[in-house]
C-alpha positions in Angstrom: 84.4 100.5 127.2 81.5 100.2 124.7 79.8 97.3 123.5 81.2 95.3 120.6 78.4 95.0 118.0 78.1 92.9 114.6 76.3 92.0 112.1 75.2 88.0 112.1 74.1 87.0 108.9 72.7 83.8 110.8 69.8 86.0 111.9 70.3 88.8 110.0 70.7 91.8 112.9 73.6 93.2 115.0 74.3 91.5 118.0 76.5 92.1 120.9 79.7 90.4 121.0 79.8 87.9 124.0 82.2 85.3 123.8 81.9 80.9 123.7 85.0 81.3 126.2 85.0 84.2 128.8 88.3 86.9 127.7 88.6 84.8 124.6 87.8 85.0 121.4 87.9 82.3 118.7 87.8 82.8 114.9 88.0 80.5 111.4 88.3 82.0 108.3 87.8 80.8 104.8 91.3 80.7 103.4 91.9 80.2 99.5 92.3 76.9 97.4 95.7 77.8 96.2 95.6 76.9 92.5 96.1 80.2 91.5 97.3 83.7 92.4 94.3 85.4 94.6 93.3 88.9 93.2 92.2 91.6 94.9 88.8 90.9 96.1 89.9 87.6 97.5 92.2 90.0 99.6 89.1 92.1 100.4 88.1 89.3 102.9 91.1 89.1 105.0 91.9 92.5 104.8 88.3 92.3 106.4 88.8 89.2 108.7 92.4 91.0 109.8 90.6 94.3 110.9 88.1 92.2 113.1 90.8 90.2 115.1 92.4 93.6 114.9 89.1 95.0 116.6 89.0 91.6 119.3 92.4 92.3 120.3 91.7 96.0 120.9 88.7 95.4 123.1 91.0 92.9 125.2 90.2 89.4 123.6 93.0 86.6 123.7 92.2 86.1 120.2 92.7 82.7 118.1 92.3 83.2 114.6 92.4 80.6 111.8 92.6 80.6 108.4 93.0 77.2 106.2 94.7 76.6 103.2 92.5 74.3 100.6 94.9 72.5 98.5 92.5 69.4 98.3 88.6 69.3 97.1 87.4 73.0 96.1 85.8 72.0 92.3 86.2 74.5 89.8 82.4 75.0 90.1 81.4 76.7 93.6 78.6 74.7 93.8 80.1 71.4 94.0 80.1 70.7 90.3 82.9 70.2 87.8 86.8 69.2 88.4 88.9 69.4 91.6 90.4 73.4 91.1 94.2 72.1 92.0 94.2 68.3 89.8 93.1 70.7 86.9 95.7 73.4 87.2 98.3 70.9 88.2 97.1 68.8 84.9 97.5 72.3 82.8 100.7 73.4 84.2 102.2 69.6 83.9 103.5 70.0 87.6 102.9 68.0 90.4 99.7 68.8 92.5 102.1 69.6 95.7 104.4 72.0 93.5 101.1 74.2 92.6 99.8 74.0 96.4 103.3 75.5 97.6 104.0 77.9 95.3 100.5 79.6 95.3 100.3 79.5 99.0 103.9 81.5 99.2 102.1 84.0 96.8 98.9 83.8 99.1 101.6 84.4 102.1 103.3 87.3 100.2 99.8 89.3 99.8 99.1 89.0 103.6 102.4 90.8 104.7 102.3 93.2 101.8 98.5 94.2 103.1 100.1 94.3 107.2 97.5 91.2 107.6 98.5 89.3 111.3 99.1 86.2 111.6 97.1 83.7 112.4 97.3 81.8 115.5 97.3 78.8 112.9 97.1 78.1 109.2 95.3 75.0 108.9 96.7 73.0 105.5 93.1 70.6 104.0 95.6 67.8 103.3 96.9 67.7 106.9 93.3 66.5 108.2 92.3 64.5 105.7 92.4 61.2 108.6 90.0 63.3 110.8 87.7 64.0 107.7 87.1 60.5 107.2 86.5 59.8 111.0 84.0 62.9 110.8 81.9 61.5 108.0 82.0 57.9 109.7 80.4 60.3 112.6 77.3 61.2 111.0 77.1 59.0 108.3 74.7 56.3 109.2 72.1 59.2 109.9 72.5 61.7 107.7 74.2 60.7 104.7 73.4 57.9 101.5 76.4 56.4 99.3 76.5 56.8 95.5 78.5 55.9 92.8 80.4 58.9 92.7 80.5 58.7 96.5 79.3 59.6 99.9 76.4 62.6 99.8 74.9 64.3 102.8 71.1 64.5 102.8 70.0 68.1 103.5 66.8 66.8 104.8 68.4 65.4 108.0 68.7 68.5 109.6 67.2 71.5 110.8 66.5 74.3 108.7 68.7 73.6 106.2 69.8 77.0 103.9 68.6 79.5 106.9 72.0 81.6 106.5 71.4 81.5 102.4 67.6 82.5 103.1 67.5 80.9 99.6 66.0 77.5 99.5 63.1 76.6 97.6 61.3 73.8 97.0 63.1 72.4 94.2 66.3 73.1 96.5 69.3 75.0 95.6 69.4 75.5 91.9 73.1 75.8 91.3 73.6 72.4 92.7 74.9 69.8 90.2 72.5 67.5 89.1 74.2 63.9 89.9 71.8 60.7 89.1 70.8 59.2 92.3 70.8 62.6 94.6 67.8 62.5 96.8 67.4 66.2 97.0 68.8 69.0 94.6 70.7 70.4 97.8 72.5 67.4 98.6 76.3 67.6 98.5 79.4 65.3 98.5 81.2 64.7 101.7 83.7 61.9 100.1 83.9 61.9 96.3 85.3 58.5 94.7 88.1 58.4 92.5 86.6 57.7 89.2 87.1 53.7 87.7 90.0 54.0 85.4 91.1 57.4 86.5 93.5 58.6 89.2 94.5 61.5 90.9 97.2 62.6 92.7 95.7 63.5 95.4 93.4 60.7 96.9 93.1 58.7 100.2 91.3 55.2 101.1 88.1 55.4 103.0 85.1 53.0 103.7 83.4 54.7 100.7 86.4 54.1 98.3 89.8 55.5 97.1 89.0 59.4 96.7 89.0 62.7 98.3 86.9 64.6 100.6 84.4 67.3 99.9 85.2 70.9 99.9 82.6 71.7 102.3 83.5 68.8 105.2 87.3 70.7 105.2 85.9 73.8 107.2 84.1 72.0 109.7 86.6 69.2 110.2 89.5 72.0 110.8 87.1 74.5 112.9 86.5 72.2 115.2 90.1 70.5 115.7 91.3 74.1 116.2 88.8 76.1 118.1 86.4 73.2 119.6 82.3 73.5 118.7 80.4 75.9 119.5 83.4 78.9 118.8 82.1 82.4 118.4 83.0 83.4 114.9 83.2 82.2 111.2 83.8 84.7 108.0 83.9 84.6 104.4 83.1 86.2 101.4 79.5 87.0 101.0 79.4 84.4 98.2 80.2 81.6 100.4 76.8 82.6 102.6 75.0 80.7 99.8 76.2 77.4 99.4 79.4 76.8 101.2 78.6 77.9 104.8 74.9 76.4 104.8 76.8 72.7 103.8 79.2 73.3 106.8 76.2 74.3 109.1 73.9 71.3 108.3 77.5 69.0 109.1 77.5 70.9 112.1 74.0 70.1 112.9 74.8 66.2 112.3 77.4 66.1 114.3 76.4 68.3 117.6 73.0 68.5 117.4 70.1 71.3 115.8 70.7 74.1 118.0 74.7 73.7 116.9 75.7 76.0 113.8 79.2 75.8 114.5 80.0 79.4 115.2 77.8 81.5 116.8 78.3 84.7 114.7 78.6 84.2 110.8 80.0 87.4 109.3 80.9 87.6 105.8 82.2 90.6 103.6 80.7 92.1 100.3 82.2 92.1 97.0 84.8 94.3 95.4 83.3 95.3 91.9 85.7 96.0 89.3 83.6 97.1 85.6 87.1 95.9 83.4 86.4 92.2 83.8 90.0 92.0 84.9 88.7 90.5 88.4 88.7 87.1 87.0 91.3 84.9 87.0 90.5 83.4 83.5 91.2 87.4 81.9 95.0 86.5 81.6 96.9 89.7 83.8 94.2 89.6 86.2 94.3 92.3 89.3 96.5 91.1 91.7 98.8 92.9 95.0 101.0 92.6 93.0 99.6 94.0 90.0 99.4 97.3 91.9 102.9 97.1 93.0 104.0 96.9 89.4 102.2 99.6 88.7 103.2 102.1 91.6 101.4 101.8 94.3 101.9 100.9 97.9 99.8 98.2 99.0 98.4 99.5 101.7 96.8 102.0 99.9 94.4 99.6 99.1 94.0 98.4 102.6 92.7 102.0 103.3 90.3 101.9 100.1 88.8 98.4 101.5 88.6 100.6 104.9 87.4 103.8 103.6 84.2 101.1 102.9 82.3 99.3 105.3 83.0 95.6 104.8 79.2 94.5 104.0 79.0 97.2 101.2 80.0 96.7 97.7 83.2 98.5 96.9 84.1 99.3 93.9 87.6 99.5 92.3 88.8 102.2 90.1 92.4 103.5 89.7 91.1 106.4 90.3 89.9 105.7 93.5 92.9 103.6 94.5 94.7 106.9 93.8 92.8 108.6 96.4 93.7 106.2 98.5 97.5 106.8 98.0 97.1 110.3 98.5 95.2 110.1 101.5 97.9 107.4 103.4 100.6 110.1 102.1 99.1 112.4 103.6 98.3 110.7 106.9 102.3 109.3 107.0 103.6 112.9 106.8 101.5 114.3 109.6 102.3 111.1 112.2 105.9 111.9 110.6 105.7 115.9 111.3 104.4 114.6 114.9 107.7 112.4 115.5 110.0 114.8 114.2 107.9 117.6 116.9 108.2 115.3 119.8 111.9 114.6 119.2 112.0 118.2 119.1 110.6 118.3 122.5 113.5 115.8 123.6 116.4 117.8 122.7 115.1 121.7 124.2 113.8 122.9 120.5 111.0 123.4 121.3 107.9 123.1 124.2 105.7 120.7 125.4 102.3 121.8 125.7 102.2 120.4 129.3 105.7 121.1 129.8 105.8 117.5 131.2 109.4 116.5 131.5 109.2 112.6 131.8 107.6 112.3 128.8 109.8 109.1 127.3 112.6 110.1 124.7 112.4 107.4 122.2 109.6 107.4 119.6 110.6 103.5 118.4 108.8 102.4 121.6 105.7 103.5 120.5 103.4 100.6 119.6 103.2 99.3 116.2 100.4 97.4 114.0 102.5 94.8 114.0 102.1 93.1 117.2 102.2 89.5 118.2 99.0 87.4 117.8 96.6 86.7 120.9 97.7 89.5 122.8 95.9 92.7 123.3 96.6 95.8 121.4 96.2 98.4 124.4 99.2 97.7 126.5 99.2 99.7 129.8 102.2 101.7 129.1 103.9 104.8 128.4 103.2 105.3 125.3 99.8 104.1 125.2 96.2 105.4 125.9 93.9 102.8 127.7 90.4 103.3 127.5 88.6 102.8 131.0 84.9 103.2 131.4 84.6 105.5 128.3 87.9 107.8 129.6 91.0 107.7 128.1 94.1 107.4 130.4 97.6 105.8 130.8 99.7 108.6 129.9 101.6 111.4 131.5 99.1 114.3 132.7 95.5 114.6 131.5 94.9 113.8 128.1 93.8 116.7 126.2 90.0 117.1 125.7 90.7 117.1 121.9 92.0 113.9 122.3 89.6 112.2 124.1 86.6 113.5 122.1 88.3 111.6 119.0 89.5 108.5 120.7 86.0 108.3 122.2 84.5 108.9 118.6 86.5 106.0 117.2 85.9 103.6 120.0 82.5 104.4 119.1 82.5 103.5 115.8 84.5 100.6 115.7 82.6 99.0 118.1 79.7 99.4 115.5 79.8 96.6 113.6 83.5 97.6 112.2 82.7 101.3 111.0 86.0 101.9 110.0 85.2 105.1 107.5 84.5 107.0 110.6 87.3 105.5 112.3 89.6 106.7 109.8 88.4 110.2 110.1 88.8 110.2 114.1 92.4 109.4 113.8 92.8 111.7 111.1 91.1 114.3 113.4 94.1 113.5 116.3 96.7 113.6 113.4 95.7 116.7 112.4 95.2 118.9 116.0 97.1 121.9 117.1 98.3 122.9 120.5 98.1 119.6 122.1 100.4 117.3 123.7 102.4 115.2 120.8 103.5 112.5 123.2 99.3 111.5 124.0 98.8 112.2 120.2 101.1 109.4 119.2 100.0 107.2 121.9 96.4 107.9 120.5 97.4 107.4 116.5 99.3 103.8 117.8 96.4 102.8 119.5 94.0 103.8 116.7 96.6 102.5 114.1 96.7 99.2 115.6 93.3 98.5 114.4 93.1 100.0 111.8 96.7 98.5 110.3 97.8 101.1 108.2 101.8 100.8 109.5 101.7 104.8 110.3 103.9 104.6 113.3 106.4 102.6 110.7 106.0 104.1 107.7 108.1 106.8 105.7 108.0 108.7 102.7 110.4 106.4 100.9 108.7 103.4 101.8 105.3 104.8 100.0 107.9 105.6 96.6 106.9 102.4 95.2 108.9 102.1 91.5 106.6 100.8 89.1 107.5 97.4 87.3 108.4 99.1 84.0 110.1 102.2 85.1 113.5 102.9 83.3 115.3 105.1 85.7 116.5 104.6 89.7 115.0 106.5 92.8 118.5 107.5 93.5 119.0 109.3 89.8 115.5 110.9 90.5 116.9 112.3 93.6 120.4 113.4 92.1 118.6 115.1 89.1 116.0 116.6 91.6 118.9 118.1 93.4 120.5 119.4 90.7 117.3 121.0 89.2 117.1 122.8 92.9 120.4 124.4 92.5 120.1 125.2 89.1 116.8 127.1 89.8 118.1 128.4 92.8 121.2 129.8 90.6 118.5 131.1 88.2 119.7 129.2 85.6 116.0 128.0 84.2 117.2 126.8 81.2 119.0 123.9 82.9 116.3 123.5 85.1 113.7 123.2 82.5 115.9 120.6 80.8 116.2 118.5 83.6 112.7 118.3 84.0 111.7 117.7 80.6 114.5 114.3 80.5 112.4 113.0 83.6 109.7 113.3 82.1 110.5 111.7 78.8 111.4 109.1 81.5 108.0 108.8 83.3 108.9 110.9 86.3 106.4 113.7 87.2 107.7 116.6 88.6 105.5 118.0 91.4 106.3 121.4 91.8 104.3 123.2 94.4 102.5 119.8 95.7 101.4 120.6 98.8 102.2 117.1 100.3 105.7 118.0 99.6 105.7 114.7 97.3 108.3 116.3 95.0 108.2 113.5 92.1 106.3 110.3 91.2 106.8 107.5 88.8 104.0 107.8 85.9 104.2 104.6 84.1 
C-alpha cells in the first residue's frame, strides 16, 4: 500500500507517516470549552480530525484518538486575556458552572453523531486532571516558570525556539498577549492563575501558588500525555490554535521532556470555514449551528461532504448555496449505492445476472461494512464483502476484481494517502458508484471500503433519511406522500384540474413539487 503523507506545520512540508509505536497510532485533539453551542466551523475541525483517524484505521493503524472537553480555564480572550469563558456564561445564565459544562457538552456530543464523527478512544474532561496539572507545573516550575500576583507564568525564554510552529515571534514577543504588570516577556503565559482577593469562583482548586485554576494551555499537555504518553505522533486543531495555543503547549513540553521534545511529532491543524453573514460568531444571536441546518432542511451530512469536497488546509467557504450542492450531490450518491443494493439483491433471487456469474456471492447486503465501525480497529476487514488492498492490488473478494474497479480504488488510495485529498477521493468512489457492466457484489465491497473513510453513511443511508423536515414546516411527510399519491392518480386519470390543485395547496404549504427531477426526489420542504 502507498505511503501515508501529511502536512506538519512543525516544519512546514509533507512528511511520511511513521508511527511513535510500531502498528499504532496515537492522536489528541483540541476539543471545545463548552460554554456555548459550537457552530459550524468548530465542527469543521473534527469533521477533519474524524476523517484522519478515519484514514489511520484504513491504512491498518490500532488507532487511539483523543479529544478533551475544556470546562475549566479557556478565557474569553484566546490569547490568555480576559475572564474564564464558562465562570462568565455561568455568571450570565445564573446557573451553576457544572449545569453549563453538561449541557453544552451533550450539544457538543449531539453534533458529532449527527456529522457520523467516531468516537474517541477517550474524551478527556479538563476538571478530571486538574491534581496532575498542579503536579505538572510543580515539574518544571523551579526552571522555567516565575510567580506573580495573579499567579504562576511560564517564561518563554527557557526553552528552545519558542513560537517555531506560529513562525510569528518578534522581538517584542507575541503581540496579542495580555499585558500583565510584572511579565518578564510579552509571550509569557499563566500556567496557574490565582483566584482574585475578595473574589471567588466556582470553579477553583488549592495549589502551592494559591487557591485558583489552571491555565488553558497546561490542560492539553497534562491530558496528552496521561493518555497517549510523550512523544505520540499526532496533535490537531484549528489553524488558529497554531499561533498561540499550540506553541504554549510545545514550550511545556519542552520543560518537561527536554528541547528535542514537542509533544507530538506531527502538528496538523485545519483551515477556516469563512462565512461573509457574520453569523459565524457566537455573539450574532442565531448563530450557524448543526442544528441550524437541520432546522432548516438539510441533512447533516451534507455538510460533512462540503467540508470534504475541500481540502482541510484550504479556506472553505460557506454559502447555502453551496451547502445545497452538497445535498444534491449525497442524494445523488445514496440512490446509486441504493440502485446497486436493490441490483445485487436482484442477483440473489434469479432476476437478473451476475456479471461473473459467481454463485457464492453472499446474499445479504446488511453485512456489508459500515462507517460506523468500532474505534481502534481497522477499517479493511478481510472478508466477504470487503476489498483489501495488498501491494497496490485489490483483492479479498470472489473472482477478479474488475479492472474498473481497481483503477478507482487505486486512484483513491492514492489520493488519500496524500495528505487527506479527499475531493479526489470523492470522485473515485463516485466513479465505482457510477460503472456499468461490472460485478455489484466487488462494487459495494469497494464503495464500504471507500465510505469508511470518507463517513458519508452510504451503505446506511436511504431516501427518507435525507427528507429532513425543516423546523418551521406546517405539514407531515406522511400528508406529502398521501397528497403526492393522489396527485399521481389524478393525473394518471387525466383529471389535471385536481392535480393542479393539489399542487398549488403544497405549495402554499412550502412543499415543492419536483416534477421531472431526474434524482427522482419527487418533493422537498422550501421553508
Amino acid at each position: 500500500m502507498s505511503e501515508l503523507k501529511l502536512f506538519n506545520s512543525l516544519t512546514r512540508q509533507l512528511e511520511t507517516f511513521t508511527p511513535v509505536h510500531a502498528g499504532e497510532a496515537r492522536v489528541y485533539t483540541c476539543g471545545p470549552t463548552v460554554y456555548n453551542y459550537p457552530h459550524i466551523g468548530n465542527m469543521r475541525a473534527y469533521v477533519f480530525a474524524d476523517t484522519l483517524g478515519r484514514v489511520l484505521s484504513y491504512k491498518g493503524y490500532k488507532l487511539t484518538h483523543v479529544i478533551n472537553i475544556t470546562d475549566v480555564g479557556h478565557l474569553t480572550d484566546d490569547a490568555d486575556a480576559g475572564e474564564d469563558k464558562m465562570e462568565k456564561m455561568a455568571a450570565e445564565k445564573a446557573q451553576s458552572i457544572w449545569d453549563i459544562a453538561r449541557h453544552y457538552t451533550e450539544a457538543y456530543w449531539e453534533d458529532i453523531k449527527a456529522l457520523n464523527i467516531r468516537q474517541p478512544a477517550h474524551w478527556s474532561i479538563a476538571t478530571d486532571y486538574v491534581p496532575a496539572m498542579i503536579d505538572y507545573a510543580q515539574s518544571i516550575a523551579d526552571k522555567h516558570c516565575y510567580e506573580l500576583e495573579s499567579g504562576l507564568y511560564f517564561d518563554t525564554s527557557t526553552v528552545a525556539h519558542y513560537g517555531a510552529l506560529a513562525r510569528a515571534k518578534t522581538e517584542e514577543g507575541e503581540g496579542r498577549i495580555e499585558e500583565v504588570d510584572g511579565k518578564r516577556h510579552a509571550a509569557d503565559f499563566a500556567i496557574w492563575r490565582k483566584t482574585p482577593a475578595g473574589e471567588t469562583r466556582q470553579m477553583e482548586w488549592d495549589s502551592p501558588w494559591g487557591k485558583g485554576a489552571p491555565g488553558w494551555h497546561l490542560e492539553c499537555s497534562v491530558m496528552s500525555e496521561a493518555l497517549l504518553g510523550l512523544p505520540f505522533d499526532i496533535h490537531t486543531g484549528g489553524i488558529d490554535h497554531r499561533e498561540i495555543h499550540h506553541p504554549n503547549e510545545i514550550a511545556q513540553n519542552q520543560a518537561r521532556c527536554g528541547s528535542d521534545h514537542s509533544g507530538a511529532r506531527f502538528w496538523m491543524h485545519n483551515n477556516f470555514l469563512i462565512e461573509r453573514s457574520g453569523k459565524m460568531s457566537k455573539s450574532s444571536g442565531e448563530f450557524l449551528r448543526v442544528q441550524l441546518l437541520i432546522y432548516k432542511g438539510f441533512h447533516p451530512l451534507a455538510y460533512r461532504l462540503m467540508c470534504l469536497q475541500a481540502h482541510y488546509r484550504s479556506e472553505l467557504e460557506f454559502s447555502w448555496e453551496g451547502l445545497q450542492a452538497a445535498f444534491v450531490r449525497l442524494k445523488r450518491m445514496v440512490m446509486g449505492v441504493t440502485n446497486l443494493k436493490a441490483r445485487h439483491a436482484d442477483t440473489q433471487t434469479g432476476e437478473a445476472d451476475t456479471p461473473n456469474g459467481d454463485a457464492d456471492t453472499p446474499t445479504r447486503h446488511a453485512e456489508l461494512v459500515s462507517a460506523s465501525i468500532v474505534p481502534n480497529e481497522p477499517m479493511v476487514e478481510a472478508d466477504k464483502w470487503t476489498l483489501k488492498q495488498v501491494q497496490g492490488d485489490v483483492v479479498g473478494v470472489q473472482g477478479d476484481v474488475a479492472p474498473a474497479i481497481n483503477l478507482s480504488v487505486n486512484e483513491f488510495d492514492t489520493a488519500i494517502v496524500d495528505d487527506l485529498n479527499t475531493a479526489i477521493a470523492i470522485t473515485a468512489m463516485e466513479t465505482i458508484i457510477g460503472l456499468k457492466k461490472v460485478d455489484v457484489a466487488q462494487q459495494l465491497a469497494a464503495i464500504a471500503d471507500m465510505d469508511a473513510v470518507l463517513g458519508l453513511n452510504l451503505m446506511n443511508l436511504t431516501r427518507a433519511d435525507l427528507r429532513v423536515r425543516p423546523k418551521a414546516a406546517i405539514i407531515t411527510e406522511e400528508d406529502i406522500e398521501t397528497a403526492l399519491t393522489a396527485r399521481k392518480e389524478a393525473r394518471a386519470d387525466r383529471d389535471f384540474a385536481k392535480s393542479d390543485a393539489i399542487r398549488d395547496d403544497l405549495i402554499a404549504k412550502g412543499v415543492e413539487v419536483m416534477d421531472g427531477d431526474p434524482l427522482g426526489w419527487d418533493w422537498k420542504l422550501d421553508i
